[in-house]
N, C-alpha and C positions, 0 to 999 in steps of 0.2 A: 208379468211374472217371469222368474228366472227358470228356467226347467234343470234338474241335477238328475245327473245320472244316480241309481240305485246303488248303496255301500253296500257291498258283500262282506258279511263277516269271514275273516279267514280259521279265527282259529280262537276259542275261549279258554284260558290257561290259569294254573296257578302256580306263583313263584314261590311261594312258600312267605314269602315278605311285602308279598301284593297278588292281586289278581288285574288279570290283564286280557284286553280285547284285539286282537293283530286286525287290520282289515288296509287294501290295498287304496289310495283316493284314486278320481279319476284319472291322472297322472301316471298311475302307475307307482307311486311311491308306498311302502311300507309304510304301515304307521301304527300304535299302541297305545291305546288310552286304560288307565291301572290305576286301582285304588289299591294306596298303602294301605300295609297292615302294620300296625308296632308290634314287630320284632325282627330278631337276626337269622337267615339262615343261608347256609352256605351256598354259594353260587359254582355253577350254572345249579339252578333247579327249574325243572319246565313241567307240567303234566296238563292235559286236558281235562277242563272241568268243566260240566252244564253248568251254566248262568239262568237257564229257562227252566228256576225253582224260585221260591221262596228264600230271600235274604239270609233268613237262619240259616235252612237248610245249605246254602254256599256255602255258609262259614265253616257249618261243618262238615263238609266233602273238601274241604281244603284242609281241614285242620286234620282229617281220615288221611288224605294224598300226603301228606307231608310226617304224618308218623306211622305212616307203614311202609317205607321204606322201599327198597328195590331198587332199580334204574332210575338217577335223578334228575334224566336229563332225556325227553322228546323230543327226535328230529318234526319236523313239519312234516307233512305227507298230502 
């Protein structure tokens, strides 16, 4: 059996035109696995969103993050 090192989630996000997972491989390289959504919204948008809910419920904290407006853009921290 192969042993892997445990994936750290970095950061749960929503772009407004997907939602997205950042997390680092062993390597050290960034990486982001994202389900599209259909539709358009202007870029850069970044906000952090809990994933550890119920499907519905994501859809609509993303679809809440994306029409209430504010700053549309999260550094990483």
């Amino acid at each position: 059996m192969i042993s892997r090192p445990p994936i750290e989630v970095q950061q749960e996000v929503t772009h407004g035109n997907a939602i997205g997972i950042y997390f680092f491989d062993p390597e050290g390289n960034r990486n982001e696995v994202y389900l599209r959504l259909e539709r358009d919204v202007r870029q850069p948008f970044r906000k952090s969103i809990d994933l550890d809910q119920e499907p519905a419920d994501v859809f609509a904290e993303a679809e809440r993050l994306l029409t209430e407006g504010g700053p549309a853009y999260q550094p990483v921290q």
